[in-house]
C-alpha positions as CSV (number, residue, x, y, z in Angstrom):
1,X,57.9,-110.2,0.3
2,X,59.5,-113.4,1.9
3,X,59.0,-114.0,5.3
4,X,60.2,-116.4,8.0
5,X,56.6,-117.9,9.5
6,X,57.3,-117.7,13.6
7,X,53.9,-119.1,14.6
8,X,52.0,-117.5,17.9
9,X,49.1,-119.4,19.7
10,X,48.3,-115.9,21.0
11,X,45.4,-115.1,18.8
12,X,41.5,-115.1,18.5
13,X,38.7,-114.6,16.2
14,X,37.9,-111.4,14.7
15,X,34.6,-109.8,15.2
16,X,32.2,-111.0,12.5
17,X,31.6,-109.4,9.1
18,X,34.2,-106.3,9.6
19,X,37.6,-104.9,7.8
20,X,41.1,-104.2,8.9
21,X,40.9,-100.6,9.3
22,X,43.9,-100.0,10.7
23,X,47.5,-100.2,11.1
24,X,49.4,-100.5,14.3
25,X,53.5,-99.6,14.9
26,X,55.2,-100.7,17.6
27,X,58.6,-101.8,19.3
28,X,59.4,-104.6,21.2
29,X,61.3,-102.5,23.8
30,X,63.8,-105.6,24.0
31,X,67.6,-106.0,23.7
32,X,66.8,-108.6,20.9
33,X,64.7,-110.0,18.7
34,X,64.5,-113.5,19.7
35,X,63.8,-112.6,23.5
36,X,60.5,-111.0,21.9
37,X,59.9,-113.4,19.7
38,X,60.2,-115.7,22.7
39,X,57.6,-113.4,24.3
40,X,55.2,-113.1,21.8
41,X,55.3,-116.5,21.0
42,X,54.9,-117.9,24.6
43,X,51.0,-118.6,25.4
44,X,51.5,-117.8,28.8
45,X,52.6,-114.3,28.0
46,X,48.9,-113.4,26.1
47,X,50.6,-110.9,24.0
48,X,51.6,-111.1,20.2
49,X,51.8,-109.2,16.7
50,X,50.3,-109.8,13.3
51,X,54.7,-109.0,12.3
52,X,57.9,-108.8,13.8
53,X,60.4,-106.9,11.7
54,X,64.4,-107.9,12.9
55,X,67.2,-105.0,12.9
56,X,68.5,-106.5,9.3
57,X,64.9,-105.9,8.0
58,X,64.0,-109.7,7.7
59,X,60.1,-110.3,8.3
60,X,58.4,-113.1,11.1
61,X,54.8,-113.6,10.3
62,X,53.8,-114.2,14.0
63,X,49.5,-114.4,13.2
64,X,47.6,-114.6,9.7
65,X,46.2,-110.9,9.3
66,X,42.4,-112.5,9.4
67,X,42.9,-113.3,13.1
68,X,43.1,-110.7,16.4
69,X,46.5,-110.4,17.5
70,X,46.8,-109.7,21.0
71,X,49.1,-106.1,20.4
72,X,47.5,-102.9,21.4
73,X,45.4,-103.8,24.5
74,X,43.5,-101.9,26.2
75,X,43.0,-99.4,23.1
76,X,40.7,-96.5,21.5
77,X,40.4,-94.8,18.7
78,X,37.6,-92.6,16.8
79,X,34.9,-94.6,19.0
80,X,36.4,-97.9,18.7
81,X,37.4,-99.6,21.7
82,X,38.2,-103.1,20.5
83,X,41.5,-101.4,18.2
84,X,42.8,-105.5,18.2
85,X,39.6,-106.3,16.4
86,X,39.8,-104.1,13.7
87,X,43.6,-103.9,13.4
88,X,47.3,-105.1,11.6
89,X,50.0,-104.8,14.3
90,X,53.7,-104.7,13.5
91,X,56.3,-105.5,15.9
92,X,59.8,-103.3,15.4
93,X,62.7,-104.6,17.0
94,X,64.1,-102.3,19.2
95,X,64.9,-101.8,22.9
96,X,63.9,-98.6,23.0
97,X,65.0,-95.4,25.2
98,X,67.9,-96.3,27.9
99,X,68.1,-95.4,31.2
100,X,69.2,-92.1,30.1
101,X,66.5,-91.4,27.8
102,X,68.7,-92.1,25.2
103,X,67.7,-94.0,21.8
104,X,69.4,-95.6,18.8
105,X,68.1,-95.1,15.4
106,X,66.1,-97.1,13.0
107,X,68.4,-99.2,11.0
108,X,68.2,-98.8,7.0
109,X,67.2,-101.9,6.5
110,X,65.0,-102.5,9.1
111,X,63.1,-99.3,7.7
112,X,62.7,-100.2,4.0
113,X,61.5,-103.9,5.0
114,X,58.9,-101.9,7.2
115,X,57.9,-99.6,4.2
116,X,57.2,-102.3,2.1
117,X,55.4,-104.5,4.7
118,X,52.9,-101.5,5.2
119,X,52.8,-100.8,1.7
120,X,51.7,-104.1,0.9
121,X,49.0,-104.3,4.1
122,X,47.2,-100.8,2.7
123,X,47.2,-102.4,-0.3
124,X,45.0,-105.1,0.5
125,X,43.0,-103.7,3.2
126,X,40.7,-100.3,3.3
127,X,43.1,-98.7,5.9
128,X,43.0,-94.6,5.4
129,X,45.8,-92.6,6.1
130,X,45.0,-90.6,9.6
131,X,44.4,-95.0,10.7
132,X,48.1,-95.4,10.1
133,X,48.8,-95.1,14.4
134,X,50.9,-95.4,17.1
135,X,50.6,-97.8,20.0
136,X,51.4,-94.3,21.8
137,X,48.3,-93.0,20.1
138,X,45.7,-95.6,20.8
139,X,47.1,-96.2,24.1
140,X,48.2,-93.1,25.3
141,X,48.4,-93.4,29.4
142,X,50.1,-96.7,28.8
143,X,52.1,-96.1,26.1
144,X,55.2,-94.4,24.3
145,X,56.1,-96.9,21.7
146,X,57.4,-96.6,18.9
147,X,59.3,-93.5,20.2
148,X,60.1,-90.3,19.5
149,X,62.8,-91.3,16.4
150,X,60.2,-93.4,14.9
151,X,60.5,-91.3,11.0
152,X,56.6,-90.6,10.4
153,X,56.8,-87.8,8.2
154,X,59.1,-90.5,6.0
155,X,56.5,-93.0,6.2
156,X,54.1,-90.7,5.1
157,X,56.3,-89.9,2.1
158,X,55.8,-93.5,1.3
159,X,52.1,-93.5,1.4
160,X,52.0,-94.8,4.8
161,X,49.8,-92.8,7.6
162,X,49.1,-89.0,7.8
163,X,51.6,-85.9,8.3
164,X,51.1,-82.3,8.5
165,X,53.7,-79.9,8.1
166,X,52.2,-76.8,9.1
167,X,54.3,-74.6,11.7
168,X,53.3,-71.8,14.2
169,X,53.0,-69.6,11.5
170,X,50.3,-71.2,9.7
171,X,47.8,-71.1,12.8
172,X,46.2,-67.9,11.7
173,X,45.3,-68.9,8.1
174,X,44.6,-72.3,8.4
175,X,40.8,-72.9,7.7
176,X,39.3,-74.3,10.5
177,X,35.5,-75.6,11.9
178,X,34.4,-73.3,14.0
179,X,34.5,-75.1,17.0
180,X,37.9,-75.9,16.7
181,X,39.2,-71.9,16.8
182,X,42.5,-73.0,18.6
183,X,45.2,-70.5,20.2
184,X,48.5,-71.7,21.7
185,X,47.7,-72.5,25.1
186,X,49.8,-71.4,27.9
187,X,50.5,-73.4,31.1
188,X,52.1,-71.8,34.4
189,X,52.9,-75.1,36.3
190,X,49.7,-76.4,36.9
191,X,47.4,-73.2,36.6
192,X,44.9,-73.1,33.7
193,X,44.6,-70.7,31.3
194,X,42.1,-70.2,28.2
195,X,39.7,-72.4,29.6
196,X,37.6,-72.4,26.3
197,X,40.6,-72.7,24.4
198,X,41.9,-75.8,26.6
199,X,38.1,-77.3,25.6
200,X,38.6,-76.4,21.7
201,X,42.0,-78.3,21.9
202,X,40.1,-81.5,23.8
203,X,37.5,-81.3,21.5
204,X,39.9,-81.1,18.4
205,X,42.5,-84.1,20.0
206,X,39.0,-86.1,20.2
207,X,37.6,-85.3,16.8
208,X,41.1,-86.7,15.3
209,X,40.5,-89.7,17.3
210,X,42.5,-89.7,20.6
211,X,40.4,-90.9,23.6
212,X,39.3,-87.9,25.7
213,X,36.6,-86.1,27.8
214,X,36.7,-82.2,27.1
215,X,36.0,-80.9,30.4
216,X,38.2,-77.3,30.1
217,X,40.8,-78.9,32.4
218,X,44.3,-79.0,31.3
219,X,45.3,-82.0,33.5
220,X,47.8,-85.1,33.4
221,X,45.4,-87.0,31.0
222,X,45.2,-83.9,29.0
223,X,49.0,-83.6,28.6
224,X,49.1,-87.2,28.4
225,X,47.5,-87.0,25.2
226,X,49.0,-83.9,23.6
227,X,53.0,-85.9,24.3
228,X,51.1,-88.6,22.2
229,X,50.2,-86.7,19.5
230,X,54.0,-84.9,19.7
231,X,55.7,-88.2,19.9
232,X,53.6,-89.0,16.4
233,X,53.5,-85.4,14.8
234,X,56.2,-83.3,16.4
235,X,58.6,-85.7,18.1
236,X,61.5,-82.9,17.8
237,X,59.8,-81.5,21.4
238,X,57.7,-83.5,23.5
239,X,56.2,-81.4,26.6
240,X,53.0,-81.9,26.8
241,X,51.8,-78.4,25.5
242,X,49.9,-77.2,23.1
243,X,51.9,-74.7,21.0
244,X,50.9,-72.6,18.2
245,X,52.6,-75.4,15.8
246,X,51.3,-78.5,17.5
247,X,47.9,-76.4,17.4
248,X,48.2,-75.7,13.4
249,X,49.5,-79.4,12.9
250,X,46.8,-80.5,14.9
251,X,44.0,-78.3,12.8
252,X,45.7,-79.1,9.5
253,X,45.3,-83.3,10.4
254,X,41.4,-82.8,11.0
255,X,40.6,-80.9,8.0
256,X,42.6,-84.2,6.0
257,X,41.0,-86.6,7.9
258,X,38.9,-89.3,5.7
């Protein structure tokens, strides 16, 4: 696909002797595209993306794919803490939610360009489905980007990341390990309930690949990390707690995983 080369000095070496193995959404959170490309660009800032993708869908190549952008930070997933290392990240123009909380949508164009970009990066890198992520996901006490309108479940369609459409109702037939024997878990303010069950639900979030320590504890980390995995697989309600659909969604994405 033709793309306009936008050149940033913000880059290193990747580790030796290691894949790509996974792909990174973000968005700038700016009011334009040429303020972040201004950003990413500027060595003083020590950020940058692999991609930027404009609201008209045009392309910037900011860093050749063989070299660590500087895009997720600190990062984790499934064990791996250097996520820049191993990673692709794309850049989505788009200022993100306003001081009302309020968000504008994904332009058409803008959307297809970022179809096909992906498209062709899984194409030429071993990147499985369930390490299609989030900068919300890797980053999760940092992050919220790309946002709750960012269209998953259609990039998924496209062969682009993992989805699961299970819903409450598929919580009691879903087959599941046995350690991972999830109920909805209730929350009163801050009072704990199902202790187990809050340490099943930390023990599944980990074995999908979020970074967390089951302890039993339904705290602000905890919470943190169930919004992330709403904002990426249930964005139509983002609370924080784990309801019988986010639970079956949740199961459903493990037994998938490769």
């Amino acid at each position: 696909m033709q793309m306009i080369e936008c050149l940033s000095p913000n880059y290193n070496a990747r580790p030796d002797g290691d894949e790509v193995s996974m792909l990174i959404m973000h968005t700038t959170c700016m009011v334009d595209t040429r303020l972040a490309l201004d950003r990413l660009c500027d060595p003083d800032s020590k950020v940058s993306a692999h991609y930027v993708i404009d609201e008209e869908g045009q392309v910037y190549r900011l860093v050749d794919e063989g070299k660590r952008a500087w895009h997720a930070g600190v990062a984790f997933w499934d064990g791996e803490t250097d996520v820049n290392g191993y990673s692709i990240g794309i850049e989505v123009a788009h200022p993100g939610p306003d001081e009302n909380g309020e968000e504008p949508e994904f332009p058409s164009n803008q959307w297809q360009s970022l179809i096909k970009l992906s498209q062709d990066i899984i194409s030429r890198h071993p990147i499985s489905a369930h390490r299609v992520l989030a900068h919300s996901d890797v980053a999760p006490t940092r992050k919220t980007d790309p946002g709750s309108l960012f269209d998953w479940q259609g990039l998924a369609a496209e062969g682009v990341g993992l989805w699961s459409d299970c819903g409450a109702e598929d919580l009691a037939t879903l087959s599941r390990p046995q350690l991972f024997e999830l109920e909805p878990i209730q929350i009163s303010g801050d009072a704990l309930e199902q202790r187990q069950a809050v340490l099943k639900l930390q023990q599944a979030l980990k074995a999908l690949g979020y970074q967390i320590t089951p302890d039993g504890v339904y705290g602000a980390v905890t919470q943190t990390v169930m919004r992330a995995f709403q904002l990426h697989f249930r964005s139509e309600r983002v609370d924080g707690i784990a309801d019988a659909e986010c639970c079956a969604r949740l199961l459903d994405l493990i037994s998938r995983k490769q």
